[in-house]
N, C-alpha and C positions, 0 to 999 in steps of 0.2 A: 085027781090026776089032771083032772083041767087047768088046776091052779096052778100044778107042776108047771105044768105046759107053759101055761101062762105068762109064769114067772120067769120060767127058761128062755120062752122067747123073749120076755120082756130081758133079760138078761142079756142075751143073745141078740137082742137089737142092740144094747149097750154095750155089748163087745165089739162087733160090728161098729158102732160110731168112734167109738175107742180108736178101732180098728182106722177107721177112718181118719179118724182126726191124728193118728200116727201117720199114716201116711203123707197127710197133708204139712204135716209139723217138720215130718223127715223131708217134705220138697222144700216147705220154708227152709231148714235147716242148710238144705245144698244150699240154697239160693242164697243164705248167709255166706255158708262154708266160699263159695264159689265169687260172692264179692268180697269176702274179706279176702280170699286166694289174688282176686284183681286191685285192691286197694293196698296190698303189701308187695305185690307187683309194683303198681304205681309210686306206691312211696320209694321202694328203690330206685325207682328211676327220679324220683323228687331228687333221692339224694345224692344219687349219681350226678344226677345235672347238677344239685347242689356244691357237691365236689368241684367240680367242673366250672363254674361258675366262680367262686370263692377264689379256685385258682388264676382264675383269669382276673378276679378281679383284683388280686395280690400282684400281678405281672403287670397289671393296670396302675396299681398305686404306686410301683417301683417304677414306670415309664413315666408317670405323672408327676415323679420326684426327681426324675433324670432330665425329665425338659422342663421342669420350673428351674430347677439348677442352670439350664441353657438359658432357658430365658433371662435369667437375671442375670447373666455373663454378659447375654446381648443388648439390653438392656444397660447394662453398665459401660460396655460398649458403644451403645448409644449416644449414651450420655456425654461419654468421651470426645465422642466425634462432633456431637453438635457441639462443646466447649472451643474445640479444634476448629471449626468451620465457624463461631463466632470470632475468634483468634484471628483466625485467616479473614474473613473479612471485616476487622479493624483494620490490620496490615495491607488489607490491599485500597482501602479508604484511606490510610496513611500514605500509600503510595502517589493514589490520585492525584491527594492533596499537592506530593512532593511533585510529581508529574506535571499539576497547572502550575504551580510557582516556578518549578523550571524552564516550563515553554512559557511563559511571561519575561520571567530571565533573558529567555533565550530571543524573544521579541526584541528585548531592549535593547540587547548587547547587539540582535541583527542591526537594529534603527540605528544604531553608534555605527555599526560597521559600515553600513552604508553610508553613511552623512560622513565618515572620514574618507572611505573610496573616493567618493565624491569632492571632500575637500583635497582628498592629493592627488585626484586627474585634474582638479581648476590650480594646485598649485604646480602640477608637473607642465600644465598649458600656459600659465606664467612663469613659469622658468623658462621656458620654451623663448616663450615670444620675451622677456628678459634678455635670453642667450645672443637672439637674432640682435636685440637693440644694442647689445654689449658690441658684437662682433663689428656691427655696421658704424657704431661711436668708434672703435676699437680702426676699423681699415680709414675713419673719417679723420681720426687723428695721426693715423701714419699718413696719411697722404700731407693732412698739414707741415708733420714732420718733416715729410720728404722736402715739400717746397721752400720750409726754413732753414734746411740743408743743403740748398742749391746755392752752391760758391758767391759769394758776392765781392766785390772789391776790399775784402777787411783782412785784417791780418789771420794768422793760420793758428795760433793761440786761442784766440775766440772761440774759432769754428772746432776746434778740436775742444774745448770746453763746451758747445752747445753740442755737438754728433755724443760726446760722454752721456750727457742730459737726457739726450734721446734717444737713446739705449736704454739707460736706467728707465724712465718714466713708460716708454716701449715693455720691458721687463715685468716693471710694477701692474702695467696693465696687463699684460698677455697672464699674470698668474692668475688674476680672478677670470 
C-alpha cells in the first residue's frame, strides 16, 4: 500500500506538473493567440495604409506625367523665346547699326546744310551790297544821262537820236 501511495503520489505529482505545465502552455498559447490577434491587426493596417499609399502613389505618378508633359511644353517654350530674344537682339544690333550710319548721315548732310546757309546768307549779303552798287552805277549814269541831255546849240535830229539811246541803254540797265 505504500508503494500504492507512493506511486499515486508519484503520479499525482505528475498530473499536478502536467497540470501545471498545461496551464502555463495555455497562458503561452493566449499570449500567442493574442499577438497573432495583434500582428493580423497590424498587418491590416500594413495593408490598408498599403492600399493607401499605392494609391497615392498612382495619383503621384499621373501628376508626375502631367507636369513632365508641362514641363517640356515649357521648356519648348523656352526654348522658343530665347530663339526669339536672340532674333530680337540681332534686329535690334541691326538697328543700332542703321541708327549710327544714319546720325553720321545726318551729321554730314547737317555740316552741307550749314556750309550752304551760310554760303546763301554771304551770297544773299552780296547781292545785297551788288543791288546797292547797281542802283548807285544805275542813278550815276542817269545823272550823266541827264546832263548829256541838256539842249546844247546842235540840231534836234541828234538830240532826238541821243534821248532814243538814253532810254534804250536807261531800259537795258533798269532790267538787270
Amino acid at each position: 500500500a505504500r508503494e500504492q501511495d507512493s506511486v499515486e503520489m508519484s503520479r499525482l505529482k505528475q498530473i499536478e506538473f502536467l497540470y501545471n505545465q498545461t496551464l502555463a502552455d495555455n497562458a503561452d498559447l493566449r499570449q500567442l493567440l493574442e499577438k497573432e490577434h495583434q500582428l493580423l491587426e497590424l498587418t491590416q493596417k500594413l495593408t490598408e495604409k498599403n492600399s493607401i499609399l499605392q494609391s497615392d502613389y498612382e495619383q503621384l505618378q499621373l501628376l508626375h506625367k502631367g507636369t513632365s508633359t508641362d514641363f517640356e511644353c515649357i521648356q519648348k517654350i523656352n526654348e522658343e523665346q530665347k530663339s526669339q530674344i536672340a532674333k530680337l537682339e540681332n534686329i535690334e544690333k541691326s538697328l543700332r547699326d542703321q541708327l549710327k550710319e544714319l546720325d553720321e548721315k545726318y551729321q554730314t548732310v547737317n555740316k552741307l546744310y550749314e556750309q550752304t546757309v551760310k554760303q546763301y546768307d554771304d551770297s544773299l549779303s552780296e547781292i545785297q551790297t551788288l543791288k546797292k552798287k547797281h542802283q548807285a552805277n544805275t542813278k550815276d549814269l542817269i545823272k550823266q544821262l541827264q546832263q548829256l541831255q541838256k539842249p546844247k546849240s546842235t540840231n534836234n535830229s541828234n538830240e532826238h537820236v541821243s534821248m532814243l539811246l538814253t532810254r534804250q541803254v536807261l531800259l537795258f540797265i533798269l532790267k538787270f
